[in-house]
C-alpha positions as CSV (number, residue, x, y, z in Angstrom):
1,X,-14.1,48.5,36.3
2,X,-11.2,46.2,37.0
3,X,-8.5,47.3,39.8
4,X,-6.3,45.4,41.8
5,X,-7.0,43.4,45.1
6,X,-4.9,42.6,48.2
7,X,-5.3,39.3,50.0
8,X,-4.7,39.2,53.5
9,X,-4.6,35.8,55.2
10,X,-4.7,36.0,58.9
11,X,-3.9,31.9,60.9
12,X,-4.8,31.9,64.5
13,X,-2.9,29.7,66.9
14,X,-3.8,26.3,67.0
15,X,-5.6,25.1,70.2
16,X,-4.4,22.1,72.4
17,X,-7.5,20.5,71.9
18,X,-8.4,17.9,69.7
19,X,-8.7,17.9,66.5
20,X,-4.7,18.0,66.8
21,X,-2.9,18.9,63.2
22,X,-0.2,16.8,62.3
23,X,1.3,18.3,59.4
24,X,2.0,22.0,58.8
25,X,-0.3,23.4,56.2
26,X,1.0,25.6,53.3
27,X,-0.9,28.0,51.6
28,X,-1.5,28.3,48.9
29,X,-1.5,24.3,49.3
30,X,-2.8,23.5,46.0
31,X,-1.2,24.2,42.4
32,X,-2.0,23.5,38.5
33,X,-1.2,20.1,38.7
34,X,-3.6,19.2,41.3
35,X,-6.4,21.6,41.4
36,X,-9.6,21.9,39.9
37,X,-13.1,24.1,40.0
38,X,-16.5,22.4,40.0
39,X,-19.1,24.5,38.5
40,X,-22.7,24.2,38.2
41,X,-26.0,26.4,37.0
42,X,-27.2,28.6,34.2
43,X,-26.8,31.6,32.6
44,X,-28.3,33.3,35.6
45,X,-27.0,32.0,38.6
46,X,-24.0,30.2,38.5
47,X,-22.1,27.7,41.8
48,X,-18.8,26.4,41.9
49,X,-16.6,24.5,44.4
50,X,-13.1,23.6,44.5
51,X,-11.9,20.0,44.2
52,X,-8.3,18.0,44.4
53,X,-7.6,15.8,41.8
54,X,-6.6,12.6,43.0
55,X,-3.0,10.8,43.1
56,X,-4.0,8.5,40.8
57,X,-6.1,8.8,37.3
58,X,-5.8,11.9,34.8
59,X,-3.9,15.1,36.7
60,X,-5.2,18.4,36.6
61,X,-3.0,19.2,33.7
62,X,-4.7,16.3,32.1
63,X,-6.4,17.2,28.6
64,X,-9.6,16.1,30.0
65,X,-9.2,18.5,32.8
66,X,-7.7,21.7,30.6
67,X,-10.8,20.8,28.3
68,X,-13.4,20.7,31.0
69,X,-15.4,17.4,31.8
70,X,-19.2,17.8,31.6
71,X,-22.6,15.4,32.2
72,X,-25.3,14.7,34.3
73,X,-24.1,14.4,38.2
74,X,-25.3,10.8,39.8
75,X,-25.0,10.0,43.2
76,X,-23.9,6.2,43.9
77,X,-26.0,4.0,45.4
78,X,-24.4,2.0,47.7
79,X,-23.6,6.0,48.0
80,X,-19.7,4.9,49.5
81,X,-18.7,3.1,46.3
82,X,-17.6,-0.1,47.9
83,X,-19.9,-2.3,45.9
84,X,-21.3,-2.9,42.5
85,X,-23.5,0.0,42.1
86,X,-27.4,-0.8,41.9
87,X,-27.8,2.4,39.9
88,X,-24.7,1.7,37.6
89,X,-26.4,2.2,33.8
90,X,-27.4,5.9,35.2
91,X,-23.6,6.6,36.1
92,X,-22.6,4.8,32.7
93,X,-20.8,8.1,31.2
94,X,-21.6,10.7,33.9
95,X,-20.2,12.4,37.0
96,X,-20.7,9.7,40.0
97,X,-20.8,11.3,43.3
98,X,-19.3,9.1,46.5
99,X,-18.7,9.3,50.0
100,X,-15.7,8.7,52.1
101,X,-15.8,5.9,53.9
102,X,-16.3,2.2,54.1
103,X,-13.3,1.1,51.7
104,X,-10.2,2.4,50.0
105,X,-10.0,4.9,47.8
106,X,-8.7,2.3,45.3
107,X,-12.0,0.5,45.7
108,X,-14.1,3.4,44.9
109,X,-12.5,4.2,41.5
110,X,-12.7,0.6,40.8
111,X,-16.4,0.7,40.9
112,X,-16.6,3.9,38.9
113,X,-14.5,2.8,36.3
114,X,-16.8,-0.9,36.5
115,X,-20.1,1.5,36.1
116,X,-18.1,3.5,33.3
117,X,-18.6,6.8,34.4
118,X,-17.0,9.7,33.2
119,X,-15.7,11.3,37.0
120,X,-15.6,10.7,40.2
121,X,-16.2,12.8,43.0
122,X,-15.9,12.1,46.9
123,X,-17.2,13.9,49.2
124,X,-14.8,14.1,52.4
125,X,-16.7,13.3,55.5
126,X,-14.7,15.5,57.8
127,X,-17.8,17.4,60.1
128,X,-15.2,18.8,62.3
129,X,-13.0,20.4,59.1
130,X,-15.7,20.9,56.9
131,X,-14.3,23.0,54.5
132,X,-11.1,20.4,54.4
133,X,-10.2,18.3,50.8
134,X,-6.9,16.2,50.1
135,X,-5.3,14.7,47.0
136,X,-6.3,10.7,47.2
137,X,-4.1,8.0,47.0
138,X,-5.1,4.6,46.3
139,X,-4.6,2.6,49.4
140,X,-4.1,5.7,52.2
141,X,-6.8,7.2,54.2
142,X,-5.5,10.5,54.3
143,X,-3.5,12.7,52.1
144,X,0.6,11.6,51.8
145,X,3.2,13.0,49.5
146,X,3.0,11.8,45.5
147,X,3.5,8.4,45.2
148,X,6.7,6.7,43.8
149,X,7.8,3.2,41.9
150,X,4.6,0.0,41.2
151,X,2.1,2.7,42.8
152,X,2.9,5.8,40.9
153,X,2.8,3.6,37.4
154,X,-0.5,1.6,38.5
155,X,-2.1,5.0,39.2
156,X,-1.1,5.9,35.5
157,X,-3.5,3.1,34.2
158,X,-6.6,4.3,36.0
159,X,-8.2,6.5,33.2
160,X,-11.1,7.9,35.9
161,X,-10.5,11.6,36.5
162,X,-11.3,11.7,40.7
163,X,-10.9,14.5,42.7
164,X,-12.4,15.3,46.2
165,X,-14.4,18.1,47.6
166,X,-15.0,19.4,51.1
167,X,-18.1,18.3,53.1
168,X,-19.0,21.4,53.2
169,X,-19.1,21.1,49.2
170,X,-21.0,17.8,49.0
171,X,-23.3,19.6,51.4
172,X,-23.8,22.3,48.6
173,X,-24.3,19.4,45.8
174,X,-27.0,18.3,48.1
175,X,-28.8,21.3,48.4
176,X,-29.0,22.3,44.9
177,X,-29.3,18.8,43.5
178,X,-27.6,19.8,40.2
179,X,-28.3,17.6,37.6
180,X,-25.1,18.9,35.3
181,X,-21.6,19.4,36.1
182,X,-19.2,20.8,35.2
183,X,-15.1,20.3,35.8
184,X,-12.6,22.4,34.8
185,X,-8.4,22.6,35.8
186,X,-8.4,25.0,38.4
187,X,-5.0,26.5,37.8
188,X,-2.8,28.3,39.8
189,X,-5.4,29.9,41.8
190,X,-5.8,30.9,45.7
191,X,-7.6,27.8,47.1
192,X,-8.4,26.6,50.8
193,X,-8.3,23.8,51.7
194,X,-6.7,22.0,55.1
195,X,-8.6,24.2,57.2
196,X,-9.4,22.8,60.7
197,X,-10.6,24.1,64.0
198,X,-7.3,23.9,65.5
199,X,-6.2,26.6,62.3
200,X,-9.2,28.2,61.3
201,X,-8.5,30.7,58.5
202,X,-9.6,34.4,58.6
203,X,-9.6,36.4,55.0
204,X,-10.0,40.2,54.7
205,X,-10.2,41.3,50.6
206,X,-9.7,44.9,50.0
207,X,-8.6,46.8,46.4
208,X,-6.3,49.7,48.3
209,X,-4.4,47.7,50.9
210,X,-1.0,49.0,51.5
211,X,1.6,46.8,53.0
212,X,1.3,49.0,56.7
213,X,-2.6,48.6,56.5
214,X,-1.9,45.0,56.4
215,X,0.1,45.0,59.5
216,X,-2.7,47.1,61.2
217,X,-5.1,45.2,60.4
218,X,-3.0,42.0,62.3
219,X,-2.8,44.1,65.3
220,X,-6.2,45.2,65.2
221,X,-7.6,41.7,64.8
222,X,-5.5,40.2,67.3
223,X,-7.5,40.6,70.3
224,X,-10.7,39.2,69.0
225,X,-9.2,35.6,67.5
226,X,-10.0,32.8,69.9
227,X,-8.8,29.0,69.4
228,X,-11.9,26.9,69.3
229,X,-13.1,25.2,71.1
230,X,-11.7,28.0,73.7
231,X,-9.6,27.2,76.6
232,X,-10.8,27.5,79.9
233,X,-9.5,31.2,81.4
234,X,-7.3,31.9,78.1
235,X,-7.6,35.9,77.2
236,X,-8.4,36.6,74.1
237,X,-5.0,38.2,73.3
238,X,-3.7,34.8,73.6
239,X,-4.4,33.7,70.4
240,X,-1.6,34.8,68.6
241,X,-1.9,35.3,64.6
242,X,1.1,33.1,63.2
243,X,1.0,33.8,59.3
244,X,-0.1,36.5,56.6
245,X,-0.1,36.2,53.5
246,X,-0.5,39.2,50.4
247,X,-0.9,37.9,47.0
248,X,-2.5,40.3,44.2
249,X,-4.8,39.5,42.0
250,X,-7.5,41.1,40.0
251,X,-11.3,42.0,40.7
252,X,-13.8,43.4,39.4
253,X,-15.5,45.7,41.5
254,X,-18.0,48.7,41.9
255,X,-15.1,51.4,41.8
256,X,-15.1,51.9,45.6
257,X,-12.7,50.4,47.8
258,X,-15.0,47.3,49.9
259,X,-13.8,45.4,52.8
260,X,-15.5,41.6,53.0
261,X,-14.3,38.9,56.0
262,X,-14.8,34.5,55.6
């Protein structure tokens, strides 16, 4: 059966506390032109993760993206990226796998594209945002608007789709060990991302929620949304919710209505 589902996206107050965010988050953050979907599996069981395309290289909207990029995934050793790779003839035309850290972002694609492989994927090293992943540019450390003028053309000429993922997504890749991947233009879909502890992110996913249910639901959650880490004598009433968002989509359920929280 396929029905119609309400999205309800519930932002607690951010903290005092470090981690302090600097920039106001947006969701849906991501769009076609910068979002993909990782998958990987068989026929039986199948996994998937979300990744942002990179500033530079092939965009989302890129044929290779709209096409899907698939081969064996190969983790880099140095596993950073920010030398020659000892294991480059096993990345030669497959998905390489690196870690944030150590060098720029420009010097990571430079020794994919050295080792010819087909993609690149970083892994964000973010523990305290784990679920966290931001468009790359070349030379910043952390995610600025689209680049403009010699950057925006030299960015053109790298031919390495590279996207990132969340550590929490890297820590998935390292559980299942997949040895194919595959990466597919993510489209216009919901996607989170930019999630920290200072604005954690609470969903509820129902297929018969009615715009006052929504609004009941905010009350009703209210008191038991904490800032974390929690503030020393703060009530729980405190934490104020300060954004919801309702977007339709459609799922395939079991025919009953079915609440599920993240």
């Amino acid at each position: 059966m396929v029905g119609w589902s309400l999205a309800l996206l519930l932002v607690a107050g951010a903290c005092a506390s470090p981690p302090q965010v600097t920039r106001k988050a947006v969701y849906p953050k991501r769009s076609s032109s910068d979002s993909a979907l990782l998958e990987w599996g068989n026929s039986a069981i199948i996994h998937n993760a979300d990744g942002v395309v990179a500033r530079f290289g092939p965009a989302a909207t890129h044929p290779e993206f709209e096409l899907g990029i698939e081969a064996d995934l190969v983790t880099a050793s140095p596993r950073q990226g920010c030398d020659p790779l000892t294991n480059s003839k096993a990345a030669f035309t497959q998905i390489i796998v690196m870690h944030r850290g150590g060098c720029s972002f420009r010097q990571k694609v430079a020794t994919a594209e050295a080792a010819g492989a087909a993609a690149l994927i970083v892994v964000n090293n973010d523990r305290r945002s784990p679920d966290r992943a931001f468009a790359m540019s070349l030379d910043a450390e952390d995610e600025e608007p689209p680049p403009e003028g010699a950057e925006a053309e030299e960015g053109k000429k790298i031919r390495v789709p590279s996207l990132m993922v969340s550590y929490a997504a890297g820590q998935q890749l390292r559980e299942h060990s997949p040895r194919r991947m595959r990466i597919f233009a993510g489209g216009d879909r919901p996607f989170i991302e930019s999630v920290t502890d200072a604005a954690p992110l609470l969903y509820l996913v129902h297929n018969a929620l009615a715009p006052a249910e929504a609004e009941a639901a905010k009350a009703l959650l209210a008191p038991y949304l904490l800032p974390h880490p929690p503030r020393g004598g703060e009530a729980a009433a405190d934490a104020k919710i300060t954004r919801a968002t309702r977007t339709l989509g459609v799922l395939k359920g079991t025919g009953g209505p079915a609440v599920c929280g993240g």
